[in-house]
C-alpha positions in Angstrom: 101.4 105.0 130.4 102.1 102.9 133.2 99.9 100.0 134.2 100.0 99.3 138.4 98.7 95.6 137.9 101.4 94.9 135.4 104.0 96.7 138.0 102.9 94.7 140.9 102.1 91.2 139.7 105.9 91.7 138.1 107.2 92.4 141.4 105.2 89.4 143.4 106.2 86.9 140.5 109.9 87.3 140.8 109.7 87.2 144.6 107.2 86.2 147.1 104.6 85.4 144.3 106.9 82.7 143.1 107.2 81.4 146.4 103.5 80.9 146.8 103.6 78.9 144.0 106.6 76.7 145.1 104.4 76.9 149.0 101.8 75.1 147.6 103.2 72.7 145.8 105.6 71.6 148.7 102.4 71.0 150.8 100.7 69.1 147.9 103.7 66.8 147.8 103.4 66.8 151.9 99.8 66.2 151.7 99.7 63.3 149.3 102.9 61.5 150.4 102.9 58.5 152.7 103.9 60.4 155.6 101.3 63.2 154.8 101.6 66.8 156.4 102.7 65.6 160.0 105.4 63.5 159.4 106.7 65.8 157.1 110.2 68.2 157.6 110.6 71.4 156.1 113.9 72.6 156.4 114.1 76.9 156.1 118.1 77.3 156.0 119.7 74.6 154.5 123.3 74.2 152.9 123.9 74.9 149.4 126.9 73.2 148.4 129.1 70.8 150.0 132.4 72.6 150.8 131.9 75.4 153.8 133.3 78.1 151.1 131.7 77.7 148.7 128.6 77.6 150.8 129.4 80.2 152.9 129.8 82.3 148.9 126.7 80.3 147.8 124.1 81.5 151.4 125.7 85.5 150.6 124.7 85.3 146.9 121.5 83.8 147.6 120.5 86.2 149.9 121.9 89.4 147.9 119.7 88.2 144.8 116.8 87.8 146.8 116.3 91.4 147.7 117.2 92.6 144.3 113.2 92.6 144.0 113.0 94.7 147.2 114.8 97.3 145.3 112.4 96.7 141.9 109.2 97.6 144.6 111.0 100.8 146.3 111.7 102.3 142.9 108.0 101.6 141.7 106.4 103.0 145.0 109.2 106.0 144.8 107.7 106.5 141.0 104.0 106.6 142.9 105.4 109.2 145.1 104.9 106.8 148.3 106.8 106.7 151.1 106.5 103.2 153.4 109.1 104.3 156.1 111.8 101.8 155.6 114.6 103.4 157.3 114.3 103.1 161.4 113.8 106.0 163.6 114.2 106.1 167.6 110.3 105.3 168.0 110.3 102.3 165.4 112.5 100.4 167.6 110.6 100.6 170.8 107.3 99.1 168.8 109.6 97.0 167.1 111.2 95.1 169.4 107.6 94.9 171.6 105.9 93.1 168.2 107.4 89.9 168.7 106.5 89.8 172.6 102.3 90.0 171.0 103.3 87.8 168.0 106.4 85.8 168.1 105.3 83.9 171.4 102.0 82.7 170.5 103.3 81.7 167.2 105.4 79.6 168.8 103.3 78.4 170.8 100.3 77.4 167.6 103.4 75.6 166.3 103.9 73.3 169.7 100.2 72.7 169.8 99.8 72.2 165.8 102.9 69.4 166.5 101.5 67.5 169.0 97.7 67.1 167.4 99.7 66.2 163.8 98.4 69.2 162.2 102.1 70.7 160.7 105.1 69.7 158.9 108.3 69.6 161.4 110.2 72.6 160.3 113.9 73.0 160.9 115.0 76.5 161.0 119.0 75.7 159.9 120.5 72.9 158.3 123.8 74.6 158.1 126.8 73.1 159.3 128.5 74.3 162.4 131.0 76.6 161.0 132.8 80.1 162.1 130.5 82.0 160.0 127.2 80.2 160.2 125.3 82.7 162.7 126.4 85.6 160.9 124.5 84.2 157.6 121.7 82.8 160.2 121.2 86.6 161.0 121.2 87.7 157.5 119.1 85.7 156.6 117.0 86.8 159.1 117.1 90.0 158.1 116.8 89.2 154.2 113.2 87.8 155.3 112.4 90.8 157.3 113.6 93.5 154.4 111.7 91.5 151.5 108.5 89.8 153.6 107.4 93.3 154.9 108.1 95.7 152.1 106.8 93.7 149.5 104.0 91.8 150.9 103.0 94.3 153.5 103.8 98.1 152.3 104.1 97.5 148.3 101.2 94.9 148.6 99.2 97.3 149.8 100.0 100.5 148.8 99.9 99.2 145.1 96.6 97.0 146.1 95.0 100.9 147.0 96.0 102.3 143.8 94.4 99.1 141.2 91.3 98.6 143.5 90.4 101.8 145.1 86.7 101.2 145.6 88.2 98.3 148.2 88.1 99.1 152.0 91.8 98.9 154.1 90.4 96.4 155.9 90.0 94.1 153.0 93.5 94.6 151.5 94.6 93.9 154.7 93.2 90.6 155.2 94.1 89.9 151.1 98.0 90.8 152.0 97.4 88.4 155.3 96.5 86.1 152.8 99.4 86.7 150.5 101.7 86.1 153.5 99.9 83.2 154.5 100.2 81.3 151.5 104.1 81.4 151.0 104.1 79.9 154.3 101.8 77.2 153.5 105.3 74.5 152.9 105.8 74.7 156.8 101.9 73.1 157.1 98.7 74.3 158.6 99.2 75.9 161.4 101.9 78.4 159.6 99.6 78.8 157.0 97.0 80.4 160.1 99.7 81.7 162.6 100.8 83.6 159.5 97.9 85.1 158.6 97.0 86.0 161.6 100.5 87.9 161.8 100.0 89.5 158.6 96.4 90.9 160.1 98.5 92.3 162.8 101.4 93.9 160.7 98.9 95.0 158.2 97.2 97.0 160.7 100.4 98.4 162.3 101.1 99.7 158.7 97.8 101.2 158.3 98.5 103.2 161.6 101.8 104.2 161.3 102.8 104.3 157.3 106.1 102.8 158.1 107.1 99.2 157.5 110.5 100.2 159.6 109.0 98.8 162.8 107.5 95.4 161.2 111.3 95.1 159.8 112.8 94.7 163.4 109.5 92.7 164.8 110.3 90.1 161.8 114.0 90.0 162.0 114.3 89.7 165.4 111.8 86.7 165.4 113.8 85.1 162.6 116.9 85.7 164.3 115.8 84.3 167.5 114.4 80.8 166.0 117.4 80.2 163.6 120.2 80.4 166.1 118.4 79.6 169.0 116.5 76.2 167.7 119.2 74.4 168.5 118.8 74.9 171.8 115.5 74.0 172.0 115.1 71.2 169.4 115.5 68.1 171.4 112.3 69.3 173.6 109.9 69.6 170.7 107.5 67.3 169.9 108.0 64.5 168.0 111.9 65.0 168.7 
């Protein structure tokens, strides 16, 4: 007989559950050092091996291992019978691509503001040297967070969440996934550990409506995309630069 809390603490501890774990303990080692939270970096893309090849081979395999567990949570959900609407129709892209207009930009600006009272780690979106193929992995990786952030924390999270504690309302496994997201954001500081959860409120909901995590996909990806490869455009005018 299959057990749902074994399948979907399995999936959360090889993936995003992990990361929690790892979160926390960054911003422990943040919190306590001598430069504390705010004078802090946290670094998102950064190289992984010294010679461009072999970091260019090193940022692929990274990022095709890290959605192996994306594929672990679509078989469970397809063995529930559950459909979260990962592949994108017309419609997805219209709410898609107007998500990170209501999300993205406020975000950004919480981050601003949380950098110039000293409330948040500096983060640094790419490391990565300034190579031929460095956007193209920028963008994968962009999509990479997008594919694993919303179908495991938001439609496995809580479509598995429904089926272990049914008596529970949608609106509290929505703020517990918005919790979930927040706290494998909690390396970046404080203000991503709020700005997230206030995103994960949103996306929640937006699942809850439409039953598709398509949508929420594109939102996230296109954020991602737009803060790796544009941030160095904009670097030398943040605070603290």
């Amino acid at each position: 007989m299959r057990k749902h809390s074994f399948e979907f603490w399995l999936v959360l501890m090889v993936s995003l559950g992990a990361s929690s774990i790892y979160s926390l303990l960054s911003f422990l080692r943040k919190l306590t050092s001598e430069a504390g939270v705010a004078g802090s970096v946290a670094t998102i893309n950064r190289p992984l091996a010294e010679t461009p090849w072999l970091d260019l081979v090193s940022q692929l395999a990274q990022i095709t291992l890290s959605l192996v567990p994306v594929l672990l949570a679509l078989y469970f959900l397809s063995l529930d019978g559950m459909k979260i609407g990962v592949l994108p129709k017309a419609k997805d892209w219209l709410l898609g691509l107007g998500l990170p207009i209501i999300v993205g930009i406020p975000g950004i600006g919480l981050y601003v503001l949380a950098l110039e009272l000293g409330l948040t780690a500096r983060v640094v979106p790419s490391a990565l040297g300034d190579y031929w193929w460095t956007i193209p992995v920028l963008v994968l990786a962009a999509l990479r967070a997008g594919l694993q952030e919303e179908i495991i924390a938001v439609g496995f999270f809580i479509k598995k969440l429904g089926l272990i504690k049914p008596i529970w309302s949608i609106g509290l496994v929505i703020v517990v996934a918005a919790l979930f997201r927040a706290s494998y954001h909690l390396y970046q500081g404080y203000s991503a550990f709020v700005g997230n959860f206030l995103m994960g409120l949103v996306f929640g909901y937006m699942f809850y409506r439409t039953g598709r995590v398509a949508p929420l996909i594109i939102a996230h990806t296109t954020m991602n995309t737009a803060v790796f490869v544009g941030y160095p455009l904009i670097a030398d005018y943040l605070p603290g630069a």
